[in-house]
N, C-alpha and C positions, 0 to 999 in steps of 0.2 A: 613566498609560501613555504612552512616548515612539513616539507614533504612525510620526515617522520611521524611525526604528529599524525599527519593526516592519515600515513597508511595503520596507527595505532588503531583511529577510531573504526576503520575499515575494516580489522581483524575482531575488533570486537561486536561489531554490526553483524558481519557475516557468520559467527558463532551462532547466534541468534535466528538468522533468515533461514529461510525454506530456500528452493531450488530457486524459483522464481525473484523469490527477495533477494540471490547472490548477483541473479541475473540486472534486476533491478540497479544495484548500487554498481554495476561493471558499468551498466550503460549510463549511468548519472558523473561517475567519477572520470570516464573516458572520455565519452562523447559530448560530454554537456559543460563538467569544471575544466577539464586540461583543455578542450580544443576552448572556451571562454578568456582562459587565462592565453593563452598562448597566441590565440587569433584574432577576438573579439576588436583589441583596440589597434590592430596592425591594418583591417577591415576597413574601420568607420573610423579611426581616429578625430581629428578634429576635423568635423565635416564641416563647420559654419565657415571657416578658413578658407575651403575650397568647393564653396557655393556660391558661384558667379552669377548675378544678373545683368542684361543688356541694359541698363539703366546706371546714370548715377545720382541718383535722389536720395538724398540722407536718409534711412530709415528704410528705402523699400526692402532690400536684400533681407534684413533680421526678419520682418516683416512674415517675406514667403517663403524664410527659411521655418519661421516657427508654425506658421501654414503645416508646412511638407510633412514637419519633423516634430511634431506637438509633445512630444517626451522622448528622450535620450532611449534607444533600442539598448546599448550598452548597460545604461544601469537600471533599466527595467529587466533586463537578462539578469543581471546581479542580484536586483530584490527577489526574482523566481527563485534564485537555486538557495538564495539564502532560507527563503521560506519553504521549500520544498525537503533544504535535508537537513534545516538546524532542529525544526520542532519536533518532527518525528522522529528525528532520532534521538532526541533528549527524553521524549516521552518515556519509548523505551527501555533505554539507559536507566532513567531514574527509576522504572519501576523495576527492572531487574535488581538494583543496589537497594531499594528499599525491602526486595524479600532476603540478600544476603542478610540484610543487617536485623532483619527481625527474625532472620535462623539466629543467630550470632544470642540477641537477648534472650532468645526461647533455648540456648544451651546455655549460657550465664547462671541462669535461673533455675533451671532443673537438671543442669551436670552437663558432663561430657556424651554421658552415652544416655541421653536424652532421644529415643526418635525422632524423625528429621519430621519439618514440618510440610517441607515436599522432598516427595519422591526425587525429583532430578527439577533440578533447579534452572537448567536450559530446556525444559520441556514446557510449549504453551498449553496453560491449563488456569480458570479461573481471571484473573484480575492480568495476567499478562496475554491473554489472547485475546482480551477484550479490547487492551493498550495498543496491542498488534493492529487489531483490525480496524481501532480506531486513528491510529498512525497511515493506516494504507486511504482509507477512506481521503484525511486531513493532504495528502500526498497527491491523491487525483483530484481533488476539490480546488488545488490552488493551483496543479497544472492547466486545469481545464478552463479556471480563472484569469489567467495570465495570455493561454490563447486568445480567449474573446475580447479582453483586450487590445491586444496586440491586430484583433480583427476591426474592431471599430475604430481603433488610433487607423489601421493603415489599410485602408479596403483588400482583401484580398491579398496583405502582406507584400504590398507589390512594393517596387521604387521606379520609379518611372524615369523614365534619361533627359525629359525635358518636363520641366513646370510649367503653363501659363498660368502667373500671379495678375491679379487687377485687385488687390486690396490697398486701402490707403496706407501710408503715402503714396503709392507708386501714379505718376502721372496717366499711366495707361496699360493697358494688358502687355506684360514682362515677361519673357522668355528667360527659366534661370535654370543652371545645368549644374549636375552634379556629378561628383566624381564618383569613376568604377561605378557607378550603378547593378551592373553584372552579377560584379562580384557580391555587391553587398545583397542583390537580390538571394543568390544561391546561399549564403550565407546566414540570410536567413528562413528559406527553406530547411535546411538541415537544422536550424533550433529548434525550429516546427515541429518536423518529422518526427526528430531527438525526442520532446516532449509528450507526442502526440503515442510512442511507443511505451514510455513512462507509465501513462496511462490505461494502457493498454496491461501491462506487465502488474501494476498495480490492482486494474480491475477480477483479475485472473488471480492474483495468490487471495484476493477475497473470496472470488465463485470459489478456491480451491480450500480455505480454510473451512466455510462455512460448509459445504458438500461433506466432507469430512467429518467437521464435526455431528452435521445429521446422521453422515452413517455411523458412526460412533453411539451415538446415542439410540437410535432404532437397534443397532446390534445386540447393544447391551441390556435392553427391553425384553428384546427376542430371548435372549441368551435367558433371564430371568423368568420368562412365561415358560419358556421350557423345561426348566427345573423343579418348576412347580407342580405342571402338567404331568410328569413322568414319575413312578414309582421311582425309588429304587431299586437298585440290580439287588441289594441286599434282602426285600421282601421280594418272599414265595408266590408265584402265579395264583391266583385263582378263580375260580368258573361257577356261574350259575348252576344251580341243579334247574334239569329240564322242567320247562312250565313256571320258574320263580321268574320275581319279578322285581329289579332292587329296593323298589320302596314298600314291598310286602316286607312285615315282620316276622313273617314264617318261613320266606324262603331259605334256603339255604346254598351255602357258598360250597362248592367241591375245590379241595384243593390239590392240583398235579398231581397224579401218585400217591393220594392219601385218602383219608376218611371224611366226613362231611364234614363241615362247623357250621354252626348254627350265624347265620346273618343278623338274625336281631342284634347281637352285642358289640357287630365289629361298626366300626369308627367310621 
């Protein structure tokens, strides 16, 4: 694995993320790829090798090992993480390099000191917070995928320290033992956990983009009604004369410290 490589994409990722999204990729890269790489096949390595049955009937062993073991936990682990951090993080890769390169054509075009076409280019706004959010969303979608999975392949995520196999060939109900059970159980527990945190950390920079962006947007509302609502400090106070009435054409306006004005005219 080209370590440098990896920690490139990670500094360019984390530019990008929020608090939660740093938090996100520490626990994908620690807990999920290095402890993968470094554990996974030390774990379960070849397990069909050291899947004994008390039988020697040609066939039975593979049999209730593919019973036990209906797809490889190793590289169903591998298509997760593949699918969890190649596409979303391509997503918004690409969409970041596609606003560099359309600043880049929009100063080609109308000069150097051209206005920018965003304000800050690491700020989500528009077409990359939508990529964002539809990045987190694609992220818990296939964590949450890969559990129920991983729930119907293996009830309960368990491993059990003894099989009874009676599928054919086997001449009769087969006792088959596996190795470290234990460990592999714990083992995968914490992928569980690992993933199940994922998702969690995921669902939470969403409530936390979207919350944000509402008050953003109610703020800015407010902020607008209010401006409209309120004179300016630059216009003079002024007061009904006593008994006027503003939709009368005769009333008249008193204003602070001065002479009357007649109401019919003013605006």
């Amino acid at each position: 694995m080209n370590w440098a490589f990896l920690r490139g994409i990670l500094n360019g990722l984390s530019k990008y993320s929020t608090a939660l999204g740093r938090i996100w990729l520490s626990v994908v890269f620690i807990f999920r790829v290095l402890v993968y790489a470094v554990a996974a096949e030390e774990v379960w390595g070849n397990e069909q090798k050291d899947f004994i049955c008390n039988t020697r009937q040609p066939g039975c062993p593979i049999v209730c090992y593919n019973e036990l073991f209906p797809a490889s936990h190793v590289r169903l682990w591998a298509l997760q993480l593949i699918l969890v951090t190649c596409p979303s993080a391509l997503l918004v890769v690409m969409h970041l390099v596609y606003r560099q390169e359309r600043k880049r054509k929009h100063c080609l075009k109308h000069g150097p000191n051209v206005p920018s076409l965003y304000d800050n280019l690491d700020k989500k706004w528009g077409g990359l917070w939508w990529t964002d959010l539809l990045s987190l969303l694609l992220k818990a979608a296939v964590d949450s995928g890969f559990l129920y999975i991983f729930h119907r392949l293996y009830q309960d995520y368990d491993v059990p320290h003894v099989l009874a196999c009676s599928e054919s060939p086997c001449p009769r109900t087969v006792d088959c033992y596996i190795s470290r059970p234990t460990g592999k159980k714990v083992f995968t527990y914490f992928v569980v956990a690992a993933a199940m945190l994922c998702i969690l950390l995921n669902l939470s920079e969403v409530t936390y983009l979207v919350g944000k962006r509402c008050l953003e947007t109610l703020g800015s509302r407010c902020w607008g009604s209010r401006r409209w609502t309120h004179l300016p400090e630059t216009c003079p106070p002024y007061a009904l004369s006593q008994g006027g009435h503003p939709q009368d054409g005769n009333s008249v306006l008193m204003k602070a410290g001065s002479t009357t004005v007649d109401a019919g005219g003013y605006p």
